[in-house]
N, CA, C and O atoms as a GROMACS GRO file, in nm:
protein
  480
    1UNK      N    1  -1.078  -0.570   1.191
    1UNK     CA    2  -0.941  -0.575   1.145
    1UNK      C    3  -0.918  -0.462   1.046
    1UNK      O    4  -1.016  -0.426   0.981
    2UNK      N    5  -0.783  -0.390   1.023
    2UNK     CA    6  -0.761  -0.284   0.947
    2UNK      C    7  -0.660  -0.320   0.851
    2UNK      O    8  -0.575  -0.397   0.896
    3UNK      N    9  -0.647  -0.284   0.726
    3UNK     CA   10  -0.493  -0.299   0.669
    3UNK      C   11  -0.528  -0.154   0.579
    3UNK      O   12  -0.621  -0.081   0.546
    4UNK      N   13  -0.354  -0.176   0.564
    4UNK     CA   14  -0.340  -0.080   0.479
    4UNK      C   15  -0.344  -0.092   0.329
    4UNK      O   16  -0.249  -0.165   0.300
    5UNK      N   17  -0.397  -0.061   0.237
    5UNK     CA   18  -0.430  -0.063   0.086
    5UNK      C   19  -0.358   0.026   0.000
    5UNK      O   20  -0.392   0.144   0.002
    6UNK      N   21  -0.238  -0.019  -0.098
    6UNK     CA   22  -0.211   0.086  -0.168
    6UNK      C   23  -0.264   0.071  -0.355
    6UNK      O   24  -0.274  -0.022  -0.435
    7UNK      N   25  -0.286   0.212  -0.357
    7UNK     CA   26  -0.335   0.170  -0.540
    7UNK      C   27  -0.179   0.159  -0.622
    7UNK      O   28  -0.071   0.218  -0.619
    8UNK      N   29  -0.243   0.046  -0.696
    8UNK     CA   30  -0.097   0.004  -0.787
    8UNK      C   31  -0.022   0.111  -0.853
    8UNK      O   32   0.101   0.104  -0.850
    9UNK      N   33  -0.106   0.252  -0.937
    9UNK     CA   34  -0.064   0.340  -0.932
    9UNK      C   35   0.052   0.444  -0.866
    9UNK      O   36   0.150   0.496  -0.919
   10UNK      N   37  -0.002   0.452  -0.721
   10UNK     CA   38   0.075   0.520  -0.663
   10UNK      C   39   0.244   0.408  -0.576
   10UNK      O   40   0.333   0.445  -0.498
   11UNK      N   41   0.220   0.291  -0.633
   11UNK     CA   42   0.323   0.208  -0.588
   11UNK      C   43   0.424   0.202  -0.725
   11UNK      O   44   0.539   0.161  -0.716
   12UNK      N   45   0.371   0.245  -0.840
   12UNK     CA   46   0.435   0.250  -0.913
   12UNK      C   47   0.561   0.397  -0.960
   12UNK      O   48   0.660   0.410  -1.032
   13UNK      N   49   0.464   0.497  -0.855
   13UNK     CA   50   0.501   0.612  -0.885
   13UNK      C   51   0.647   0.625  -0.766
   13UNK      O   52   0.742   0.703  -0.768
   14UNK      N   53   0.617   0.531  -0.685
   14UNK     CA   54   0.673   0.524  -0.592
   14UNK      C   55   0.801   0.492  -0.600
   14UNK      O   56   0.900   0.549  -0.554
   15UNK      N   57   0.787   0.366  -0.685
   15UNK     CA   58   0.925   0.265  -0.738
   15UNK      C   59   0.990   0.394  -0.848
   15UNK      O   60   1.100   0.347  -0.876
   16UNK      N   61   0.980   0.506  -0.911
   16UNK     CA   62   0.970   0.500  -1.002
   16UNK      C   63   1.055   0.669  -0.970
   16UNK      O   64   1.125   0.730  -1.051
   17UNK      N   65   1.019   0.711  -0.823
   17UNK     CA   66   1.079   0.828  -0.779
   17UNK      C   67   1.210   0.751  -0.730
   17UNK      O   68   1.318   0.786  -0.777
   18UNK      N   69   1.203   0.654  -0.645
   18UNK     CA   70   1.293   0.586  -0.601
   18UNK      C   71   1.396   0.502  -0.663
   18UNK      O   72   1.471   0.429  -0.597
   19UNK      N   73   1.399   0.515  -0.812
   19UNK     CA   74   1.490   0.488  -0.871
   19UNK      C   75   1.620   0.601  -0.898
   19UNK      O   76   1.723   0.591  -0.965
   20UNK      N   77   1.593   0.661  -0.853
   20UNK     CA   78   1.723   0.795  -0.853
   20UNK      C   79   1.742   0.792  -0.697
   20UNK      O   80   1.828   0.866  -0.650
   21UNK      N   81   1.684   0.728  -0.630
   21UNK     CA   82   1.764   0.733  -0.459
   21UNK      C   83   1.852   0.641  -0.449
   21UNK      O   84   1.838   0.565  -0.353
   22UNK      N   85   1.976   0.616  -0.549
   22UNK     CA   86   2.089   0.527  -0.485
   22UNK      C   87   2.115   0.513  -0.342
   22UNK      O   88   2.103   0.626  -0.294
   23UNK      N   89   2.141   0.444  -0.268
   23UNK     CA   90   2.189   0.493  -0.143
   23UNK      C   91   2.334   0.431  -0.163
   23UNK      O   92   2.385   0.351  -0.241
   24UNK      N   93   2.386   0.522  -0.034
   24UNK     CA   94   2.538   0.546  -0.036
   24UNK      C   95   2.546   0.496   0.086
   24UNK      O   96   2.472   0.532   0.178
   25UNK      N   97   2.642   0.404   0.098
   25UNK     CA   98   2.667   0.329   0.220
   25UNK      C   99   2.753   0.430   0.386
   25UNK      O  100   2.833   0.523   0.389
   26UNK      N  101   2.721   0.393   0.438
   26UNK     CA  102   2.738   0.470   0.572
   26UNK      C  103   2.643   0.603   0.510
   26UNK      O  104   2.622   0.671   0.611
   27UNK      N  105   2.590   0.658   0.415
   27UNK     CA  106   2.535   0.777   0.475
   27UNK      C  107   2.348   0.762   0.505
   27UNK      O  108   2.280   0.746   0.403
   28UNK      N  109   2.300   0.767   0.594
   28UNK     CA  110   2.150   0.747   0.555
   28UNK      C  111   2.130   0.842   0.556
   28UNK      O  112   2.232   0.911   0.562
   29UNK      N  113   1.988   0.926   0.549
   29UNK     CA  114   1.932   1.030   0.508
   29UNK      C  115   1.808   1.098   0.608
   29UNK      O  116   1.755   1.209   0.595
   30UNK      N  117   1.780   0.988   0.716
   30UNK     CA  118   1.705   1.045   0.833
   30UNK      C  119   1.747   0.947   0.915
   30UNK      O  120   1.830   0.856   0.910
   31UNK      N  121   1.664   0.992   0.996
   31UNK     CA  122   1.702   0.897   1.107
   31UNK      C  123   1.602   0.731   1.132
   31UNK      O  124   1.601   0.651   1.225
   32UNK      N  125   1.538   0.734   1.020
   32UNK     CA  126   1.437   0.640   1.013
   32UNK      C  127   1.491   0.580   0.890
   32UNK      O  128   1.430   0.496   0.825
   33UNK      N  129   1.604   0.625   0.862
   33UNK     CA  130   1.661   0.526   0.745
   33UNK      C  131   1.750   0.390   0.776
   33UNK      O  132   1.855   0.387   0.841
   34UNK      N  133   1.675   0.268   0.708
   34UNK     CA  134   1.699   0.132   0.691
   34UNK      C  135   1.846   0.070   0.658
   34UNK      O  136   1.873  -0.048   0.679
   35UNK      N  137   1.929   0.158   0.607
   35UNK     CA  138   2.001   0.152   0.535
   35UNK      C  139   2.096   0.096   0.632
   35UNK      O  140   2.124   0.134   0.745
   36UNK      N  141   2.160  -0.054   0.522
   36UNK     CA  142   2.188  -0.123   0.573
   36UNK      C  143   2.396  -0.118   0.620
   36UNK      O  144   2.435  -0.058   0.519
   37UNK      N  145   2.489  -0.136   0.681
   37UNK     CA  146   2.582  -0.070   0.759
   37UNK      C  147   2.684  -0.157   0.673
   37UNK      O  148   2.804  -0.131   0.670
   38UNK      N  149   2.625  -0.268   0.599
   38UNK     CA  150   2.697  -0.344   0.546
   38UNK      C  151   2.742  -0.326   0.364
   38UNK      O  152   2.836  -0.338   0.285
   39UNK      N  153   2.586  -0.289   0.375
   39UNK     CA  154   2.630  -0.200   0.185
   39UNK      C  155   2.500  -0.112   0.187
   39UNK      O  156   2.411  -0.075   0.263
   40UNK      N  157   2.548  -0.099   0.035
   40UNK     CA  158   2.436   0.045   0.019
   40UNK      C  159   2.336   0.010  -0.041
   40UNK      O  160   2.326   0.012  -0.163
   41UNK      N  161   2.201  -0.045   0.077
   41UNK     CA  162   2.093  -0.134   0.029
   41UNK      C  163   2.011  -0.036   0.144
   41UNK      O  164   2.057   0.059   0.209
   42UNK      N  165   1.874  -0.094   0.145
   42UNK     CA  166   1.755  -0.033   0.223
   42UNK      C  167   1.630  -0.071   0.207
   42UNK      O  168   1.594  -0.122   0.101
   43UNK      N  169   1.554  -0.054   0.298
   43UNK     CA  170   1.454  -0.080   0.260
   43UNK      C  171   1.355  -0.028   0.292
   43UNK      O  172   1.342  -0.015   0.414
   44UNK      N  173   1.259   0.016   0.216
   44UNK     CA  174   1.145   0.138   0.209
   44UNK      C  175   1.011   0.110   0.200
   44UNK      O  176   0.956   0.050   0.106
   45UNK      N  177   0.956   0.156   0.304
   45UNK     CA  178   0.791   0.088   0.299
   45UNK      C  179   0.757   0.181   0.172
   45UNK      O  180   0.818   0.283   0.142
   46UNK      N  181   0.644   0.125   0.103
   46UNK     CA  182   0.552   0.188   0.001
   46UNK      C  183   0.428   0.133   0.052
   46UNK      O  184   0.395   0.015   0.048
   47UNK      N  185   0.336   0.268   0.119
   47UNK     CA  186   0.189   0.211   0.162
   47UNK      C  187   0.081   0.371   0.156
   47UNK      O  188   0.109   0.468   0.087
   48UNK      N  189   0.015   0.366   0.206
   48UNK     CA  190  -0.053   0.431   0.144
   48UNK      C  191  -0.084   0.507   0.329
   48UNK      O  192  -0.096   0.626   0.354
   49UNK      N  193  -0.087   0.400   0.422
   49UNK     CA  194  -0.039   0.526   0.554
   49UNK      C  195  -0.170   0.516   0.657
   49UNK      O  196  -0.182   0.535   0.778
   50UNK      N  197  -0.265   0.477   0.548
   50UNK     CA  198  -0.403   0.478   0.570
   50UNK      C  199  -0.452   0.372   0.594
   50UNK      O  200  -0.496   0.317   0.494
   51UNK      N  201  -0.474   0.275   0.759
   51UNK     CA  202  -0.581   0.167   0.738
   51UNK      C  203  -0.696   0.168   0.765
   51UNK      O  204  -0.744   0.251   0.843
   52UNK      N  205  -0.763   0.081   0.708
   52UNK     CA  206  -0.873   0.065   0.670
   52UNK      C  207  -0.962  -0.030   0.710
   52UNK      O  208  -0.902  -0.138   0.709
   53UNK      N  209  -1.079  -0.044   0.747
   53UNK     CA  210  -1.126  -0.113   0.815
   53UNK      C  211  -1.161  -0.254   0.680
   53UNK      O  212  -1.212  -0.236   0.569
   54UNK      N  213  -1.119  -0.373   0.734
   54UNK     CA  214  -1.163  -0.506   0.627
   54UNK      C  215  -1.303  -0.450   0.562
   54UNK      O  216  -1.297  -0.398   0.450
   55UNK      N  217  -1.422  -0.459   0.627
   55UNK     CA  218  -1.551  -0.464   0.623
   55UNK      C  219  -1.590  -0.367   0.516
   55UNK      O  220  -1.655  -0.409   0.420
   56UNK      N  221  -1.547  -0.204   0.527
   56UNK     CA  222  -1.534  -0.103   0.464
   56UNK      C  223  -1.468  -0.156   0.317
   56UNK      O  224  -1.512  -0.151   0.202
   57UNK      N  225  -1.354  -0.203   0.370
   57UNK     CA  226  -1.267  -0.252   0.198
   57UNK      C  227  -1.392  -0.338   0.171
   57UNK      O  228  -1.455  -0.252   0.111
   58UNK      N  229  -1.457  -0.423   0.172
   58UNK     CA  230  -1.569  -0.520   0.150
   58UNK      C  231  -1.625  -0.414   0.046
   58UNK      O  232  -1.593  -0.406  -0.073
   59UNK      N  233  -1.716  -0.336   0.114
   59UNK     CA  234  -1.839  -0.244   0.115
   59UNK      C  235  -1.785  -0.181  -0.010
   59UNK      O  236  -1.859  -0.171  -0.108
   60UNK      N  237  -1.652  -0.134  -0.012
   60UNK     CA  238  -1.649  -0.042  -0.113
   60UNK      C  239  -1.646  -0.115  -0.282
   60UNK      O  240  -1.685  -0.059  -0.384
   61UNK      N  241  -1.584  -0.262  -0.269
   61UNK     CA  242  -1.600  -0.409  -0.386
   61UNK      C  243  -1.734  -0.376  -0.400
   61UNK      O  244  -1.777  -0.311  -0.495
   62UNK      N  245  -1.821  -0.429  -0.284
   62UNK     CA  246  -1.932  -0.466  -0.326
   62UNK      C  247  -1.987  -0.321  -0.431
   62UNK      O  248  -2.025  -0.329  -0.548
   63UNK      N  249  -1.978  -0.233  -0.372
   63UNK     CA  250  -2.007  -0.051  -0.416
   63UNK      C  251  -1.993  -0.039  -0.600
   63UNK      O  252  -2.078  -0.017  -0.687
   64UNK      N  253  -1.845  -0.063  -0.604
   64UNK     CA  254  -1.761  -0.096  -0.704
   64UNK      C  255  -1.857  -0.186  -0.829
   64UNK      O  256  -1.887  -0.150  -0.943
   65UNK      N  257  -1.888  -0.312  -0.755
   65UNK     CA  258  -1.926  -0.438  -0.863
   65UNK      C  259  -2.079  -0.378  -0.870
   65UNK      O  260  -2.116  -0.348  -0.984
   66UNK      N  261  -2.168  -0.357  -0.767
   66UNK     CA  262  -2.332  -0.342  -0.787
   66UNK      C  263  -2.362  -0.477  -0.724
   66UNK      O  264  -2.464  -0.536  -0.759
   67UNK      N  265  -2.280  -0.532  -0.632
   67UNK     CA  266  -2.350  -0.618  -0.583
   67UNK      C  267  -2.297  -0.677  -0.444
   67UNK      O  268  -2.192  -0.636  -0.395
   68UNK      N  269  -2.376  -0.778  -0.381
   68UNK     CA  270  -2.318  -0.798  -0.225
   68UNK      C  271  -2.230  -0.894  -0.240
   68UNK      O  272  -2.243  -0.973  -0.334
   69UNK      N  273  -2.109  -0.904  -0.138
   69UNK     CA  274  -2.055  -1.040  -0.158
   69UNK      C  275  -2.091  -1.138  -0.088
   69UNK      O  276  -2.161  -1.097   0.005
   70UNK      N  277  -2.073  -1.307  -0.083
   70UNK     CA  278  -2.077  -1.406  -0.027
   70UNK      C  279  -1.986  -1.377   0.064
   70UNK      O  280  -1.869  -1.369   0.026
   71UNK      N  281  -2.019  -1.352   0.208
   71UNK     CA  282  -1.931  -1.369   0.304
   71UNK      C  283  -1.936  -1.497   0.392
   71UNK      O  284  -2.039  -1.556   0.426
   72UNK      N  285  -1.800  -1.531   0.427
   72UNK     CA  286  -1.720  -1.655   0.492
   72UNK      C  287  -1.708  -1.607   0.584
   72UNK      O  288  -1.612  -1.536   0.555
   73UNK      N  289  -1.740  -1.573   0.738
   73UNK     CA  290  -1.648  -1.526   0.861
   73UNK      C  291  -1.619  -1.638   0.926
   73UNK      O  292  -1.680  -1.742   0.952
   74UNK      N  293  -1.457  -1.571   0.956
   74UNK     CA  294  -1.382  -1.693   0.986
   74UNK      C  295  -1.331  -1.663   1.136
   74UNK      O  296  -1.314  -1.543   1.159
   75UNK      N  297  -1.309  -1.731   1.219
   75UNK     CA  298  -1.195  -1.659   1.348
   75UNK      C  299  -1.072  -1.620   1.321
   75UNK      O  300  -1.011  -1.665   1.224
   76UNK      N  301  -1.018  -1.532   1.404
   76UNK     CA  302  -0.877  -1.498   1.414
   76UNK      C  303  -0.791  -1.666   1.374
   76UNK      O  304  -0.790  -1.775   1.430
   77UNK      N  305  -0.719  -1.603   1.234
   77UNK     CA  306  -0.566  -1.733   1.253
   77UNK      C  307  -0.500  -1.726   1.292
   77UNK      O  308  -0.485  -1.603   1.290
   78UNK      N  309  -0.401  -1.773   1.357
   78UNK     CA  310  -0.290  -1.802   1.422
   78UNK      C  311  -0.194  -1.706   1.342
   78UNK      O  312  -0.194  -1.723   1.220
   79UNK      N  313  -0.117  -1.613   1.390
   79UNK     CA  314  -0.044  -1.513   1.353
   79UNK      C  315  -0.095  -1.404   1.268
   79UNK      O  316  -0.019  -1.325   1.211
   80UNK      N  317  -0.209  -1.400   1.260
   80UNK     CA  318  -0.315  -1.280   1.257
   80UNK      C  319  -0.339  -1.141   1.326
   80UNK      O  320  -0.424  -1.141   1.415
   81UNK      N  321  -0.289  -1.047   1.303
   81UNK     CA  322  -0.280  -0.932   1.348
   81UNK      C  323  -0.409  -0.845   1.337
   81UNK      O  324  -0.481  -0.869   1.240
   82UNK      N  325  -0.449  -0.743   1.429
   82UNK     CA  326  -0.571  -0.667   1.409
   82UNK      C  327  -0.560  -0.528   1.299
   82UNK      O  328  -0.637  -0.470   1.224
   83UNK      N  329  -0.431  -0.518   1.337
   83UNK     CA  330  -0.418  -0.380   1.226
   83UNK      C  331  -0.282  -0.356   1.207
   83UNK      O  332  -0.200  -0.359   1.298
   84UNK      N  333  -0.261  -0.334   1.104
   84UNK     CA  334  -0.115  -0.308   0.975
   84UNK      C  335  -0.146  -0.195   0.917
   84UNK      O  336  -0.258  -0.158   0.881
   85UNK      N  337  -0.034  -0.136   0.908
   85UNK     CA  338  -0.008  -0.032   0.823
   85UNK      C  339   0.151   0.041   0.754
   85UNK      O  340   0.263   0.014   0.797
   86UNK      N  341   0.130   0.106   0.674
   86UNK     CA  342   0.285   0.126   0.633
   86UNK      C  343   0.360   0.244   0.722
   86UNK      O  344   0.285   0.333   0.761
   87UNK      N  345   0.462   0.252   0.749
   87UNK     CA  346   0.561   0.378   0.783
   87UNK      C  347   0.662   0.438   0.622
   87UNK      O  348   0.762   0.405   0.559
   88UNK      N  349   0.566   0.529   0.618
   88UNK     CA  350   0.636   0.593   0.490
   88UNK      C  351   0.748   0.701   0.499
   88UNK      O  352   0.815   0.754   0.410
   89UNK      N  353   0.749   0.716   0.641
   89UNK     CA  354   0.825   0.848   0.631
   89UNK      C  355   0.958   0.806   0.631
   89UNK      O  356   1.004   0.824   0.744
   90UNK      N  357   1.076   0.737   0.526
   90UNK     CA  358   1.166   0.676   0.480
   90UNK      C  359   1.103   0.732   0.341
   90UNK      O  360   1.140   0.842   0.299
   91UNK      N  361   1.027   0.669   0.284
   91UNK     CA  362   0.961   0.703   0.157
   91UNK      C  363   0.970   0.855   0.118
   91UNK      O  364   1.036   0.912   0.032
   92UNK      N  365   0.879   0.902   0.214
   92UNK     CA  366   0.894   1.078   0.183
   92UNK      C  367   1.030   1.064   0.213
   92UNK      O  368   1.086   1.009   0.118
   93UNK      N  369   1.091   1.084   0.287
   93UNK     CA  370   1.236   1.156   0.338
   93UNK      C  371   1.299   1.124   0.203
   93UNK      O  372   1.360   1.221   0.157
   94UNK      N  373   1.301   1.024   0.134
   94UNK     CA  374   1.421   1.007   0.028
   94UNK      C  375   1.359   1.082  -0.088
   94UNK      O  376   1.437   1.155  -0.150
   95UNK      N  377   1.198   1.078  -0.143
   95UNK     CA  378   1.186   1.137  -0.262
   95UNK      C  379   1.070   1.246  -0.239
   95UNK      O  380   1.047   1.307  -0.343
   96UNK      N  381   0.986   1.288  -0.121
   96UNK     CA  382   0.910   1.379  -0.096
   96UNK      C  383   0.758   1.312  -0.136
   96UNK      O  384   0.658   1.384  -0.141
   97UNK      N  385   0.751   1.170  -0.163
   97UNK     CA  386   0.625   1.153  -0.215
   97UNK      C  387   0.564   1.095  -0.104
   97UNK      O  388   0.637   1.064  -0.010
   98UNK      N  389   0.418   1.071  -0.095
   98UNK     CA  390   0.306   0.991  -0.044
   98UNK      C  391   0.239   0.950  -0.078
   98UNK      O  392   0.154   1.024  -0.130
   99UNK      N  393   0.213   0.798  -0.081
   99UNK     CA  394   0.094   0.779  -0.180
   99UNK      C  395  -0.035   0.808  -0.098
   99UNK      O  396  -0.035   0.799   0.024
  100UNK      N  397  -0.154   0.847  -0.174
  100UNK     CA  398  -0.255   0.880  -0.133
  100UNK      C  399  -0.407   0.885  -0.192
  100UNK      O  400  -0.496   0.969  -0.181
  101UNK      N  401  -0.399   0.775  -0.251
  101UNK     CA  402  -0.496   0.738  -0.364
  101UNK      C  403  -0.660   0.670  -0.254
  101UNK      O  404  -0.679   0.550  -0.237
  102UNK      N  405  -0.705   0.721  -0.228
  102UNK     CA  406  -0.816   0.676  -0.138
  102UNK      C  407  -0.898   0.524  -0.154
  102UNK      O  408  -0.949   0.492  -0.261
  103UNK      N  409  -0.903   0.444  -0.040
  103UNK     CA  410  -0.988   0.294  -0.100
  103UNK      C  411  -1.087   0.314  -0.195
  103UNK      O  412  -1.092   0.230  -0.285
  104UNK      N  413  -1.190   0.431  -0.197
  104UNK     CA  414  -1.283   0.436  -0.297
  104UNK      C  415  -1.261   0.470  -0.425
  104UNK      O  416  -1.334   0.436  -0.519
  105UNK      N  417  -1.158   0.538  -0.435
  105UNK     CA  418  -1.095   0.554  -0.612
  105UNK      C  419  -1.019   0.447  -0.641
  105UNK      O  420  -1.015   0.408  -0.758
  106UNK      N  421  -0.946   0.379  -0.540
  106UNK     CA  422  -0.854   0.251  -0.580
  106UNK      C  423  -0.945   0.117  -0.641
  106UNK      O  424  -0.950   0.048  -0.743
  107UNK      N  425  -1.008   0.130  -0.520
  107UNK     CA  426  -1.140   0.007  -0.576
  107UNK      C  427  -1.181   0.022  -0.698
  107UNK      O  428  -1.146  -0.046  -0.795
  108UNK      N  429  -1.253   0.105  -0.696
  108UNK     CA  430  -1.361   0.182  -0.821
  108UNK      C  431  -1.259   0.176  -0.948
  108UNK      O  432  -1.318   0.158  -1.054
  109UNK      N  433  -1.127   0.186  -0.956
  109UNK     CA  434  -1.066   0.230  -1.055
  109UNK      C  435  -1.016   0.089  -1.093
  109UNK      O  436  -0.987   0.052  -1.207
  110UNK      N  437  -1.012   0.025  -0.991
  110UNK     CA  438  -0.950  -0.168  -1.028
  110UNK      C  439  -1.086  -0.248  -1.074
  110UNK      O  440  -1.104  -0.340  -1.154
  111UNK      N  441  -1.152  -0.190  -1.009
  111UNK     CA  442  -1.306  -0.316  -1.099
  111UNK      C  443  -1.314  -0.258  -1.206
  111UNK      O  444  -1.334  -0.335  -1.299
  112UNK      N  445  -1.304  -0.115  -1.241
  112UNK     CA  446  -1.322  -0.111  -1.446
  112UNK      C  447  -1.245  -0.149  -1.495
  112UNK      O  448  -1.266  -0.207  -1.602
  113UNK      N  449  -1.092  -0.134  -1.433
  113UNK     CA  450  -0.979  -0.175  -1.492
  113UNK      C  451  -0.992  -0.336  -1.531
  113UNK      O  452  -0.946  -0.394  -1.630
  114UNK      N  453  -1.066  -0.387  -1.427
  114UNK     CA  454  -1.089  -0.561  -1.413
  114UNK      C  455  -1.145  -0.619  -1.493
  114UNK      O  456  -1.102  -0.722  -1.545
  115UNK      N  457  -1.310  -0.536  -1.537
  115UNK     CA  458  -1.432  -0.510  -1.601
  115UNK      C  459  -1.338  -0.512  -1.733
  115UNK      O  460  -1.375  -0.613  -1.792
  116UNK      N  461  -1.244  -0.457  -1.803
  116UNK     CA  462  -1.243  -0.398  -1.932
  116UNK      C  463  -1.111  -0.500  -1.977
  116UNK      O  464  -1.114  -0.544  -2.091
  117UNK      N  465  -0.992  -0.537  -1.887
  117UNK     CA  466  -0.921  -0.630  -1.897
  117UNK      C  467  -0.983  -0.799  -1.949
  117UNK      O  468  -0.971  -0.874  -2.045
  118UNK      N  469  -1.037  -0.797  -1.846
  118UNK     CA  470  -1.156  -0.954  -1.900
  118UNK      C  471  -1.253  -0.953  -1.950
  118UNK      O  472  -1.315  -1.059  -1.936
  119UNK      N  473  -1.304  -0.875  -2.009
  119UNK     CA  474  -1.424  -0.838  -2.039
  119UNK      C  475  -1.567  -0.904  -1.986
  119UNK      O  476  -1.660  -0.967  -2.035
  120UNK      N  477  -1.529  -0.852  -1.853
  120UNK     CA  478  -1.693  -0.904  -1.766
  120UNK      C  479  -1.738  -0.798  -1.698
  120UNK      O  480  -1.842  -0.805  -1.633
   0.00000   0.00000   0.00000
């Protein structure tokens, strides 16, 4: 299974370009724009573009902490998809950004962050 992972960072940077993209009703801005016919609303993936294999996201925790995890494998649930990911190009088109913060710096950078928040 794959998903896509974004670092909180670059979701913040995201929200944060996208606060100067008012949108203006009837006009969208590509052709992949959301924007809704009824008012001047939209809606914009923020993802990182990149999925990732579950197992790998695992590997890189475990990498992260110094240690293995307790794994549970479970079967496919019922409305369980094999792979997700974001469509950003709405995102770029309105403010030119991408996030692009890699699983191994995102990880790595959330367990110290985790590590130093709780102090464990």
């Amino acid at each position: 299974m794959e998903r896509d992972f974004t670092y909180v960072d670059d979701l913040v940077t995201a929200i944060l370009r996208l606060v100067d993209c008012v949108p203006t009703a009837g006009q969208p801005v590509a052709a992949c724009d959301s924007l809704s016919p009824a008012g001047p609303f939209r809606i914009v993936n923020i993802g990182n573009a990149q999925p990732v294999q579950l197992l790998d996201f695992i590997a890189e925790i475990e990498r992260a902490c110094g240690r293995e995890a307790v794994r549970n494998y479970m079967p496919m649930q019922p409305g369980e998809v094999l792979k997700t990911w974001a469509d950003t190009a709405l995102l770029q088109a309105l403010t030119g950004y991408r996030p692009s913060t890699g699983i191994e710096t995102g990880v790595a950078a959330f367990v110290t962050w985790y590590r130093a928040h709780y102090g464990v």
